[in-house]
N, C-alpha and C positions, 0 to 999 in steps of 0.2 A: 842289560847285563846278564851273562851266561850265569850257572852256579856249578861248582867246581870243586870237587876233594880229591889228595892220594890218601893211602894210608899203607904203611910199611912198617910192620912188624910182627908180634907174635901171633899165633894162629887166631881169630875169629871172627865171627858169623858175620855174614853181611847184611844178614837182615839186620841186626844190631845198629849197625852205621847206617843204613838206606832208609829203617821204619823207625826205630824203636827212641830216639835220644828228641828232646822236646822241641832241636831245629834242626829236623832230618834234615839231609837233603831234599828227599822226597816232598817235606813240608813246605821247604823253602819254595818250589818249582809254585804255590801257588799262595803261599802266603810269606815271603822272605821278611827279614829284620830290616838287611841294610840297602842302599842304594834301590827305593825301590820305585816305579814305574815302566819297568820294562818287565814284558809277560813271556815266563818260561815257557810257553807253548811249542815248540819246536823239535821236541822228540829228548829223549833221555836213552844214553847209552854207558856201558860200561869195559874195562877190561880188568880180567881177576886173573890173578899167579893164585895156584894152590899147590902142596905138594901130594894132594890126594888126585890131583888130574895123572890119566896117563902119562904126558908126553908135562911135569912140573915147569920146565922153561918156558915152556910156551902159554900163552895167556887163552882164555875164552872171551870172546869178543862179543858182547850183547848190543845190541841198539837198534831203536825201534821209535815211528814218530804216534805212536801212543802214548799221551798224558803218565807219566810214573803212578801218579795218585790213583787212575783209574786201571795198571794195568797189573792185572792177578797172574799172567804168565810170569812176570818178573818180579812180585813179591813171591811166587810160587818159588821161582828158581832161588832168587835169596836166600829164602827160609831151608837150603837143601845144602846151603855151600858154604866150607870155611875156608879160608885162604890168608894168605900173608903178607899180599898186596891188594891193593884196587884203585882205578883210573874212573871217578865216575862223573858222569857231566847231564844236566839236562841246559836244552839251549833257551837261550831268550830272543825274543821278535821285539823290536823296533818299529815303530811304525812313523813313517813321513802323511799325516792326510790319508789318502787314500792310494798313494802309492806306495808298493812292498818293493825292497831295494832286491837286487837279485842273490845277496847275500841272504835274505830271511825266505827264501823260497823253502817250504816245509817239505821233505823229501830225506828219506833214509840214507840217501848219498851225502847229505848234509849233516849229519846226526854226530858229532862227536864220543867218544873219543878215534882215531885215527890213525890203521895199520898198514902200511903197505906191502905188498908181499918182497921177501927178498927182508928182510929184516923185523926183530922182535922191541922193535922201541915204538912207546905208541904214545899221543900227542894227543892233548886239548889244550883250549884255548877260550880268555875268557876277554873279550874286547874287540875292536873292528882296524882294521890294518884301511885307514880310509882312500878314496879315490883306487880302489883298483886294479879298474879297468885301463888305469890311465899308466899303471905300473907293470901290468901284463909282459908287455915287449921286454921289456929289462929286465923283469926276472926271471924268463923262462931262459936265459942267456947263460944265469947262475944258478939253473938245475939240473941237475943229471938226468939223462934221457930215460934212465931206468925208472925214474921217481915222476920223471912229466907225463909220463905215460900212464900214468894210475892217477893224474889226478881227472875226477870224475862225476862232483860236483860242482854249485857254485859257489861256494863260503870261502872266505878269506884264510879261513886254517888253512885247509887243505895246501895250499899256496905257501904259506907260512911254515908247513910240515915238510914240507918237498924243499925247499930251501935248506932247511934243519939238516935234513937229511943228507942232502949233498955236500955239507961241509961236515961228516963224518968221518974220518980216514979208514974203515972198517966196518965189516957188520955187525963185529962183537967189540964197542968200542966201550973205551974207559970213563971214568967218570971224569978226571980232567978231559976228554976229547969232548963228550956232550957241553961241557962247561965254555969248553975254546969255542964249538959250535955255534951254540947259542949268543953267545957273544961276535963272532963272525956276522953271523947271520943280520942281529942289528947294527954291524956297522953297514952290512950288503945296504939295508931298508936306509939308513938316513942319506947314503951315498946318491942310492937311486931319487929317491923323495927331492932330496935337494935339486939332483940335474933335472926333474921335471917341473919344478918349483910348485911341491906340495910342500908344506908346513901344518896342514889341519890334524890337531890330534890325535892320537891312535893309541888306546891302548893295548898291552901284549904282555897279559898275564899268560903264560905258559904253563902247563901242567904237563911232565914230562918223565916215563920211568921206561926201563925195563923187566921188573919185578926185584931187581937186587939195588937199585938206586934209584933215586929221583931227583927232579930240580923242579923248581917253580920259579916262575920272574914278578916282579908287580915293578911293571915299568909301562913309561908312557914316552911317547916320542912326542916332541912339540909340545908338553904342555901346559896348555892357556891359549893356544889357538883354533879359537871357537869361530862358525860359521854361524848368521843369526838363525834362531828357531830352532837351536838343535833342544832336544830333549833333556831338560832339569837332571835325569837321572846319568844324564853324560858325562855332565861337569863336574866330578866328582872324579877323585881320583881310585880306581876301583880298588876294591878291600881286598888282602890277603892275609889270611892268620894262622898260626901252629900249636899246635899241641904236643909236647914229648912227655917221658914218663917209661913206666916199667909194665904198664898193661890199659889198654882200655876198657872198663868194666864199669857197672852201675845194674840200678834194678830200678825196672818201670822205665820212665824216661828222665830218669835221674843217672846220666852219664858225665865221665872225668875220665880223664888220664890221670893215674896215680902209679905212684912209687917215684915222682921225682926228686934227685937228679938221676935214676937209672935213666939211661937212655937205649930202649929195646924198641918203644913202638913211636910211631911219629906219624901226624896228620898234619895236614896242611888243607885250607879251605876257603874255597871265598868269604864265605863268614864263620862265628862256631856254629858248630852243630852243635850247641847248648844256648838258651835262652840267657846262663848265668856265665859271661866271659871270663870269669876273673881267673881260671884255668890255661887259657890262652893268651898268645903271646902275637900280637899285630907285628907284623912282616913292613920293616919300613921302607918307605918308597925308593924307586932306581935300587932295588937291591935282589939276588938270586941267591935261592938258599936252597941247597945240594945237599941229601943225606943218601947213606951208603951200606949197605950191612957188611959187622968184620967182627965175623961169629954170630954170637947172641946177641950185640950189641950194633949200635949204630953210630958210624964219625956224622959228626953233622958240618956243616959248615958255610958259612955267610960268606956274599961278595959284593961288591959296589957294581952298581952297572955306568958304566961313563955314558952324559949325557950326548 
């Protein structure tokens, strides 16, 4: 299992959310809470909205397959930068015996999160879209030539992103259109899965913003259909949880979202970034939750995913 946070809202530090709170991110990639035997080894990457960058719309795209915990270039950059968004992912490796699926192959082309040129929406992903190689043919059928062409690794986002992408109607699209998208896009996957008769599991937690919105999914297609020997930390249906409030603040690594009900700043995570949850709010399953900025403030809002 990948580890996974956005965060959207008022202006601050990322070293804060990356080092500073008692289940960073950063911490998580090698000591996590929840769902745990699978090792974040696989590279951490980020994308940050700030309005002190030249060009604010446009995001800085970090990632690198150096361990977070050990890499000083990027608590370096952290420690320099506030912003009002952040896309941050380190990946996890699976491992079968001693064979590595070609999905865990460790390579920066692999490295989550995921931007392709020709558009400012950028994508992680926290679960394995399974068999495929075996889905390849079919999907590249429902992807725009502009988007197959950039894909350039071998992980299953990438694939998964390019899809997304192509049921867009725009480069500067609305928050219902990512919403319709993404919901497109899993009927595209059970449509294809079915005519090739895959049914084995897949989860497809999404992590998806342009710096003014975002959505997350915590959905799973098929599941309960397990293949034998797959890995204890599979079966489990993977975690996604929120935080909203009026500011993210704390001293030492005693972090909260506080002033709620304001609703100004909002995180979303594979797990908290707090050892003590009672702050956050578990993301219930088949479900995608969209938030938006409108002004100072943030529309939030929940939706059913059909099975």
């Amino acid at each position: 299992m990948c580890r996974a946070f956005m965060y959207l809202g008022q202006t601050l530090s990322f070293h804060d959310l990356l080092y500073k709170t008692d289940a960073s991110l950063v911490k998580q990639a090698y000591d996590p809470r929840y769902m745990r035997g699978i090792q974040n080894l696989g590279g951490f990457g980020m994308a940050v909205w700030s309005q002190q960058f030249l060009v604010p719309a446009e995001p800085m795209v970090f990632r690198s397959i150096t361990l977070p915990f050990y890499d000083k270039n990027l608590e370096n950059i952290a420690a320099k930068i506030k912003g009002e968004c952040v896309l941050a992912h380190v990946r996890g490796l699976s491992y079968e015996g001693e064979q590595v699926s070609g999905d865990n192959i460790v390579s920066q082309q692999n490295v989550h999160p995921f931007m392709f040129e020709g558009t400012n929406v950028v994508m992680a992903h926290n679960g394995t879209l399974s068999h495929l190689d075996s889905l390849k043919a079919a999907l590249s059928a429902e992807i725009k030539p502009q988007y197959f062409s950039q894909i350039k690794g071998s992980t299953d986002t990438e694939w998964l992103y390019a899809l997304f992408l192509s049921r867009l109607p725009s480069l500067a699209p609305t928050l219902r259109e990512m919403i319709e998208a993404v919901f497109e896009s899993f009927d595209i996957l059970r449509i294809i899965r079915g005519d090739n008769g895959i049914d084995f599991f897949s989860p497809l937690n999404f992590f998806i913003t342009d710096g003014q919105k975002l959505i997350a999914t915590r959905y799973v297609i098929d599941y309960g259909h397990y293949l034998p020997g797959i890995l204890d930390a599979h079966l489990d249906y993977h975690s996604l949880w929120y935080t909203l409030g009026e500011a993210y603040t704390g001293i030492d690594e005693h972090y909260e979202m506080r002033g709620y009900p304001l609703k100004n700043s909002i995180i979303v995570s594979s797990e908290p970034l707090t050892i003590d949850p009672s702050s956050w709010i578990r993301i219930p399953e088949y479900s995608l939750l969209a938030a938006e900025r409108n002004g100072d403030t943030l529309d939030i809002q929940m939706y059913d995913i059909d099975l």
